[in-house]
C-alpha positions, 0 to 999 in steps of 0.5 A: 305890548301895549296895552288899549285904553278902552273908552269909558262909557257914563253909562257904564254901571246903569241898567233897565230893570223890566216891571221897575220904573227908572234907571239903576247903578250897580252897587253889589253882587251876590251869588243870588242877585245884584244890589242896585240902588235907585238913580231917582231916589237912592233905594237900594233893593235887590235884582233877582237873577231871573229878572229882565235886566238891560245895561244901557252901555249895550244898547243902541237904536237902529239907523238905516246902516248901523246901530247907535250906541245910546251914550251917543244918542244921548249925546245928540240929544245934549247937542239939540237945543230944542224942546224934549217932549213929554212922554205921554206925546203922539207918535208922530210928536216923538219921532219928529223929535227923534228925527232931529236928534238922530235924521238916520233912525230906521223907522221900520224898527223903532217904535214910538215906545223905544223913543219914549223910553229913550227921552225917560232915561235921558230925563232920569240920567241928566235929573239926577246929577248924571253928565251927559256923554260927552260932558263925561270925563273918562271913568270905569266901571270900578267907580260905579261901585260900591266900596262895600265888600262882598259880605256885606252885599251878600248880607244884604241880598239874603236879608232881602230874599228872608224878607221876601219869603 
């Protein structure tokens, strides 16, 4: 039987953390949190388990028949050679910009704030010395990960949580 080859995704590794600003990589995990470190300045801090996390290798914008992964949408965005505009831009600036980008979206279910989260993280992703998705050769979730082991990223979580108390 012969194995599949998933494709890899650049985005594999990072997340959205609700009430953070900026994206992060997954270092470590521990039995009461994540170690993340910070794609903008490197800062390493620990995610509780309860806190809103989202893996930007599952999300994607709706467009009129389906959803669009966001590797793609950045990938469209890399394509474009027009300017991004700034975050604090109208609506009608950003989903002008959007409608370039991706014709298709559904206007009914994506907001203005959903596009100014999008051109953010595209920002972060490409300011930091993140390739864009299709500049990416195939790399897995593995190498996203710190080579530290499972004690060390235990110490830290926990150091973490005694500072916290």
């Amino acid at each position: 039987m012969q194995e599949e080859k998933k494709e890899a995704n650049p985005l594999d590794g990072l997340i959205a953390v609700g009430g953070k600003p900026g994206l992060f990589r997954i270092v470590g995990q521990g039995k009461s949190g994540a170690l993340v470190e910070s794609l903008s300045d490197g800062r390493r801090q620990v995610i509780g388990a309860s806190a809103k996390v989202s893996a930007l290798r599952d999300i994607a914008i709706y467009t009129s028949d389906k959803e669009k992964p966001l590797a793609e949408v950045f990938e469209s965005i890399a394509a474009q050679d027009i300017p991004m505009p700034g975050v604090k831009a109208s609506p009608e600036e950003l989903f002008g910009f959007f409608e370039k980008v991706l014709p298709d979206f559904d206007r009914q279910k994506v907001y203005a704030s959903d596009v100014r989260k999008v051109i953010r993280w595209y920002e972060e992703f490409r300011a930091n010395g993140t390739q864009a998705p299709a500049e990416v050769e195939a790399e897995t979730v593995q190498e996203h990960v710190s080579e530290l082991p499972d004690e060390e990223v235990e110490a830290e979580i926990e150091a973490s949580d005694r500072e916290e108390e």
